[in-house]
C-alpha positions as CSV (number, residue, x, y, z in Angstrom):
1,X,146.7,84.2,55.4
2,X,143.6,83.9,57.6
3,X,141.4,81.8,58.1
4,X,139.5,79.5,61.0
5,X,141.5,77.1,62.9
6,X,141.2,73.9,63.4
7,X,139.9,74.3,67.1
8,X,137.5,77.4,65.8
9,X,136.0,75.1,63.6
10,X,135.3,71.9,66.5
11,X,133.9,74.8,68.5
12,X,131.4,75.6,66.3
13,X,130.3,72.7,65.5
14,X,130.1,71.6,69.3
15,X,127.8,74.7,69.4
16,X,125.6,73.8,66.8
17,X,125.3,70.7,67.7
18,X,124.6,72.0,71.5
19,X,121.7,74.3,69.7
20,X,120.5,71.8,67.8
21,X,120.0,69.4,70.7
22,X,118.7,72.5,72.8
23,X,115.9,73.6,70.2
24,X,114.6,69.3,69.8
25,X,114.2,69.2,73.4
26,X,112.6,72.5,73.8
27,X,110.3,71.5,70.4
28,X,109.1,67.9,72.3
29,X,108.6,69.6,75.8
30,X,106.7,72.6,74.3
31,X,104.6,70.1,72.1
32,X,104.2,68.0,75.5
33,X,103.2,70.7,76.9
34,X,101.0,72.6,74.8
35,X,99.5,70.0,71.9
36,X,95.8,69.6,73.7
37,X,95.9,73.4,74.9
38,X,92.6,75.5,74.0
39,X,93.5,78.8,73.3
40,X,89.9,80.2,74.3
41,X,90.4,79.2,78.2
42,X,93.8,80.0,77.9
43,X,92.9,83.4,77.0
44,X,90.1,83.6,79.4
45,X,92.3,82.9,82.4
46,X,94.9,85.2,81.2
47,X,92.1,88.0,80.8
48,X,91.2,86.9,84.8
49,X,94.7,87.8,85.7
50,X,94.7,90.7,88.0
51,X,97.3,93.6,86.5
52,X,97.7,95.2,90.1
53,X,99.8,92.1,91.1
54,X,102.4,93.1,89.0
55,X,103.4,96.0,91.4
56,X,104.5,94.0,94.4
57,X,106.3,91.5,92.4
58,X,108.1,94.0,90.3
59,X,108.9,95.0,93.8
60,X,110.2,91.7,94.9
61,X,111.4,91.4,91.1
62,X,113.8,94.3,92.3
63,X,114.8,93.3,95.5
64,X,116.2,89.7,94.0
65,X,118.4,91.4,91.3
66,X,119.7,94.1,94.7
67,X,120.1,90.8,96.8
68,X,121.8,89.2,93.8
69,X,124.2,92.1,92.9
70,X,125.1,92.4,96.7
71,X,126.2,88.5,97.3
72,X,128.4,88.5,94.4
73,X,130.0,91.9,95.7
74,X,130.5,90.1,98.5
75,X,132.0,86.7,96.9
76,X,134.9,88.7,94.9
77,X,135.2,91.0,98.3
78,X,132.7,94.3,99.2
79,X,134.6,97.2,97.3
80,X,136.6,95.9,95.2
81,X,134.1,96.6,92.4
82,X,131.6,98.7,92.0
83,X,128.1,97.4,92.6
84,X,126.8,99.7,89.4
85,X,129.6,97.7,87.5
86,X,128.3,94.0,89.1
87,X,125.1,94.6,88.4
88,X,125.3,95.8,84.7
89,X,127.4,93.2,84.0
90,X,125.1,90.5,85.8
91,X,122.3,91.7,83.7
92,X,124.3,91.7,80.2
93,X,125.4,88.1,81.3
94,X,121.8,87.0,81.7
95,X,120.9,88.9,78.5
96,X,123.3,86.7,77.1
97,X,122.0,83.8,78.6
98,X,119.1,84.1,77.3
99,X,118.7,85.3,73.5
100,X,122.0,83.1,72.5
101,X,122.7,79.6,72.9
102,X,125.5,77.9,74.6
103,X,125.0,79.7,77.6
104,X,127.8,82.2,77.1
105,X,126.1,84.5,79.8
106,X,128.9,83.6,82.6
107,X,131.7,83.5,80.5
108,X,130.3,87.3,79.5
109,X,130.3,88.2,83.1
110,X,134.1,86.6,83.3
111,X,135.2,88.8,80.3
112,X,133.3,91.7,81.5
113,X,134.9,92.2,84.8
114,X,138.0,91.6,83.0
115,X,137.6,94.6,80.7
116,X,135.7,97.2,82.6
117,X,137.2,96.3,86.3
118,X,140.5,94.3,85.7
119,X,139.2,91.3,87.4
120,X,141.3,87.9,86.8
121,X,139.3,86.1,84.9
122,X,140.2,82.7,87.5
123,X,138.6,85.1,90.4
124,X,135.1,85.6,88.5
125,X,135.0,82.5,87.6
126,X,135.7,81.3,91.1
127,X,132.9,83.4,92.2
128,X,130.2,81.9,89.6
129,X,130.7,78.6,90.4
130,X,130.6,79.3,94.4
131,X,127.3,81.3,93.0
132,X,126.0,78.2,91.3
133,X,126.4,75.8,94.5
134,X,124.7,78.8,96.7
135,X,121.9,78.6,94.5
136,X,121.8,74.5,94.4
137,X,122.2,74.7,98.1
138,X,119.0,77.1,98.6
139,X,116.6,75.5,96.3
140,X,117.4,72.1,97.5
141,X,116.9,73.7,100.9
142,X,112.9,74.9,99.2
143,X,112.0,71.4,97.9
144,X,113.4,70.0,101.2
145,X,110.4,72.5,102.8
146,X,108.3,71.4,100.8
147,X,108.8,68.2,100.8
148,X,107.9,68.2,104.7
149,X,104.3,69.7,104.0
150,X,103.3,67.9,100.6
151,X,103.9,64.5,98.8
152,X,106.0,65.6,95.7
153,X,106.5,62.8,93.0
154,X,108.9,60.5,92.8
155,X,111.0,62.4,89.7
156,X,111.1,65.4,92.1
157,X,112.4,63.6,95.4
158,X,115.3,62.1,93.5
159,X,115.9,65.5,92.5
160,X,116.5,66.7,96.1
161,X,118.1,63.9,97.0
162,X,120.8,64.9,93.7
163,X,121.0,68.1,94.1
164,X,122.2,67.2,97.8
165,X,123.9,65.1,96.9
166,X,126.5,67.3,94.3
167,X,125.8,69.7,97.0
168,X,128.0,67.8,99.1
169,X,130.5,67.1,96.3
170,X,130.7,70.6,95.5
171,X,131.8,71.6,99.3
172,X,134.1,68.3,99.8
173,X,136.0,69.7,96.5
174,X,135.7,73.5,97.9
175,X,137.3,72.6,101.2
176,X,140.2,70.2,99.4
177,X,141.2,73.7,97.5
178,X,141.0,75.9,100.2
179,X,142.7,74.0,102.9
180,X,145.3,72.0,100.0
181,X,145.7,74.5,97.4
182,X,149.0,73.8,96.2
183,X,149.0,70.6,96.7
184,X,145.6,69.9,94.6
185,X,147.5,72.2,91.5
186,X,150.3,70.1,91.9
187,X,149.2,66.6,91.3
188,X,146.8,68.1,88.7
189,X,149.3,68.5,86.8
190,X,151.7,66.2,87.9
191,X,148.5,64.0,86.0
192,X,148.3,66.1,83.4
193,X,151.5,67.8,82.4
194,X,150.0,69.6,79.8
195,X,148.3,72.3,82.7
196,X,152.0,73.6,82.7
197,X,151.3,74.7,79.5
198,X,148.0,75.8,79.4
199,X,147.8,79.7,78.4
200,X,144.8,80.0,81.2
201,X,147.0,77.7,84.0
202,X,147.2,82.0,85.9
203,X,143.6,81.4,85.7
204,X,143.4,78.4,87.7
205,X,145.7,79.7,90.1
206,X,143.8,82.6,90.8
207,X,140.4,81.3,91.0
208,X,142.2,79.1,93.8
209,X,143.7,81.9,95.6
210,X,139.9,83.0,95.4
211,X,138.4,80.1,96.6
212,X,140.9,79.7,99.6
213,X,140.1,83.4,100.7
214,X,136.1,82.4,100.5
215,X,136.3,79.6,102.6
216,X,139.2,80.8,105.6
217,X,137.8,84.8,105.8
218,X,134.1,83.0,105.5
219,X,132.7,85.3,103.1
220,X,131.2,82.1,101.2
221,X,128.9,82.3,104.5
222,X,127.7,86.1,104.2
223,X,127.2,85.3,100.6
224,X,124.9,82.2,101.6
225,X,122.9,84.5,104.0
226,X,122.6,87.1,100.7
227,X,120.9,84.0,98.8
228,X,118.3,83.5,101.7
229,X,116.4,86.4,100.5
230,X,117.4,86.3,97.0
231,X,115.5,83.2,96.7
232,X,112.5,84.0,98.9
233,X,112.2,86.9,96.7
234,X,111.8,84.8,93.8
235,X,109.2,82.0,95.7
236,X,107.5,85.3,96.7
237,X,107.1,86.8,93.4
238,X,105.9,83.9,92.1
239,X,103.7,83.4,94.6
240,X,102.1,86.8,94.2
241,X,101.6,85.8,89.9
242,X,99.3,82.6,91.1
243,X,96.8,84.9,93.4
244,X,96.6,87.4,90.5
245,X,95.2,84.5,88.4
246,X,93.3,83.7,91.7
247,X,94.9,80.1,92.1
248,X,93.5,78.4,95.8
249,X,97.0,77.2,96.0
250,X,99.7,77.4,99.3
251,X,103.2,78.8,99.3
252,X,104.2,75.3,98.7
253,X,102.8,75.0,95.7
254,X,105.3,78.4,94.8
255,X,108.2,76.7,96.2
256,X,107.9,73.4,94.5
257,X,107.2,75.6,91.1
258,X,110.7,77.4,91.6
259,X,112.3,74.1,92.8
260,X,111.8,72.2,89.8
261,X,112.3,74.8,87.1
262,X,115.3,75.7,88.7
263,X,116.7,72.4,88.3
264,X,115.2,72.3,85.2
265,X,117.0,74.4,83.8
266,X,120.3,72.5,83.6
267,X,118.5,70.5,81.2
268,X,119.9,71.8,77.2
269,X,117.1,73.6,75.5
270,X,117.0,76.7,73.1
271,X,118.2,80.0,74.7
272,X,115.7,81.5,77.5
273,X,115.0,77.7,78.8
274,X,111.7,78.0,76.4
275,X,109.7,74.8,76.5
276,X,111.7,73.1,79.3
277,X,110.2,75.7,82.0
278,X,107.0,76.0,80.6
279,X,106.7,72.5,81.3
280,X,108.0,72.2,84.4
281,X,105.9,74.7,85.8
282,X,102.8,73.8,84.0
283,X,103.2,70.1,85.7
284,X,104.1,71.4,89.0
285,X,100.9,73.8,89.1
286,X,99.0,70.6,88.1
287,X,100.1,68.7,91.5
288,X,98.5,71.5,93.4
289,X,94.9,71.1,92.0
290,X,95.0,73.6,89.1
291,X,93.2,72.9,86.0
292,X,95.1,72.3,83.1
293,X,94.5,75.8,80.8
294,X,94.9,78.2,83.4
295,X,98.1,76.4,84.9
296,X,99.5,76.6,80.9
297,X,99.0,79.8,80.7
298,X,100.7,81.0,84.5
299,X,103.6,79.0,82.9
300,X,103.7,81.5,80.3
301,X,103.2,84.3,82.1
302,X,105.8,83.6,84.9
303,X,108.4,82.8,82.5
304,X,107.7,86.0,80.4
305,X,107.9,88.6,83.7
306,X,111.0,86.5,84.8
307,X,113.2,86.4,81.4
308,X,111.9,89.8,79.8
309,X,113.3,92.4,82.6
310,X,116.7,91.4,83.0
311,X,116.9,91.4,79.6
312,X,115.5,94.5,78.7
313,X,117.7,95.8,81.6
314,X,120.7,94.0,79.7
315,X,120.2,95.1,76.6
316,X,119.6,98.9,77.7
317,X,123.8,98.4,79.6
318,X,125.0,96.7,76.4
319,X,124.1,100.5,74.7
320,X,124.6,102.7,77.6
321,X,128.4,101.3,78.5
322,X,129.1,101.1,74.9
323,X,129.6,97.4,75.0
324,X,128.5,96.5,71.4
325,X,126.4,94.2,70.3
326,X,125.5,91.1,72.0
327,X,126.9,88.5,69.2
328,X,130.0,90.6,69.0
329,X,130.2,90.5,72.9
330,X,129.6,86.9,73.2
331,X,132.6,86.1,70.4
332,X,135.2,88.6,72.0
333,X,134.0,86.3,75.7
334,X,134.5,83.1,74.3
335,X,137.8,84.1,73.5
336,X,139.0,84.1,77.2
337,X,141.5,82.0,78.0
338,X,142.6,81.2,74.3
339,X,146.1,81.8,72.9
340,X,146.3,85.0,70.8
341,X,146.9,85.1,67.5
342,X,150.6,87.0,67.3
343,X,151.0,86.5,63.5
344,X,154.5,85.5,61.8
């Protein structure tokens, strides 16, 4: 007899619930956003946009995904996997990450690697999350810049001074697993017997193993100097959408736009971070002098020549590698980790 189990059944309505809270918020902060918006000077400043900028940032565009592709090659160790492999299944992750909710987009990446490479799941994931505190570490680095040449509001220097501050927590815990790795596994579960018996505990162990090797061989370092351009790209490309609208605005003003949707977009909203980054970067174009229309409508644009390549180039490597469909890859992903179903 088959039939959903009791934990398939909690997941999915954590899910829901996650979506449901995800699509209100993005509802209030597109209404916030948009409610007194005209669509005649919206349109008008979106005819004013000049097309030729759209060659040098596709340029840059490509250059972030290269710069991307090459720091994780070098988190899981230069060679081990192919870098046609990393960066089809990078862009099928952020495919994921952005036409489905619960953010299943890393976990796709995990089960990806897995499949196509055979990865251990613990040493992708151990690579993600060193990802994640490279990219907190780099944008709290941009505000900080920013925050030297302009006066940012209050909301977005406590922001800094949080993202430093889990910065820090993040590396504290990083060096306490690489330089204590058994020991940290062992009182784990010496507080929690039930890690013996966990069908991923081989995961944790080898996203340790992983992290250790990061830290003492210092590749976490050449990965960090990878994110440096990464993340200019992206502060450049952005920068190169506000002159084609013919904003009077400094590179600041690009920085503290990327800063704050960035951060932003821990925040739950629907998939694609629709509504949350809209009004991020509307309010942060705002600070910087430009009128309110034409700032709405460079949110728009930025987020649509940020989300739509990756997942066009995502969606094209879900049908070239014969990887399915993306609701069928995001189900057989979420099954990582889980005990398998062995019948009677």
């Amino acid at each position: 007899m088959s039939g959903r189990s009791p934990r398939d059944a909690r997941t999915r309505v954590t899910q829901l619930a996650r979506l449901a809270v995800g699509l209100a918020i993005t509802a209030v902060t597109l209404y916030i956003v948009y409610r007194d918006a005209d669509p005649r000077l919206m349109l008008e400043a979106l005819g004013d946009f000049n097309l030729v900028m759209l060659a040098p940032f596709g340029l840059l565009y490509a250059i972030q995904l290269w710069a991307k592709t090459e720091r994780w090659a070098q988190l899981l160790e230069r060679g081990s996997v192919s870098l046609r492999i990393l960066f089809s299944s990078m862009m099928v992750g952020y495919t994921v990450n952005t036409l489905l909710p619960a953010r299943l987009g890393e976990v796709a990446r995990v089960y990806l690697l897995q499949k196509r490479a055979n990865v251990p799941a613990g040493r992708t994931l151990s690579t993600i999350v060193v990802e994640r505190l490279l990219d907190v570490a780099t944008v709290v680095l941009i505000l900080g810049i920013a925050l030297l040449a302009v006066d940012l509001p209050d909301w977005m220097r406590s922001s800094v001074l949080l993202g430093t501050g889990l910065l820090v927590a993040g590396l504290i815990v990083l060096l306490v697993i690489a330089y204590l790795p058994r020991r940290v596994l062992t009182r784990a579960q010496a507080a929690a017997p039930v890690l013996e018996r966990l069908p991923f505990r081989g995961t944790i162990e080898s996203g340790f193993a992983l992290l250790v090797e990061m830290v003492r061989t210092r590749r976490g370092l050449w990965a960090f100097a990878w994110s440096l351009p990464s993340w200019a790209c992206v502060v450049a490309g952005t920068h190169v959408i506000l002159l084609g609208f013919g904003f009077d605005v400094p590179i600041w003003a690009s920085m503290v736009l990327v800063g704050a949707t960035t951060l932003g977009m821990t925040i739950p909203s629907s998939p694609g971070y629709v509504g949350v980054f809209h009004l991020l970067a509307a309010e942060a174009l705002e600070l910087f002098g430009v009128a309110e229309s034409p700032a709405e409508t460079a949110a728009l644009l930025i987020h649509v020549v940020s989300f739509t390549p990756v997942t066009l180039l995502g969606l094209y490597y879900l049908w070239a590698d014969g990887l399915g469909s993306i609701g069928g890859l995001a189900q057989e992903s979420a099954s990582i980790g889980q005990p398998r179903d062995t019948g009677s």
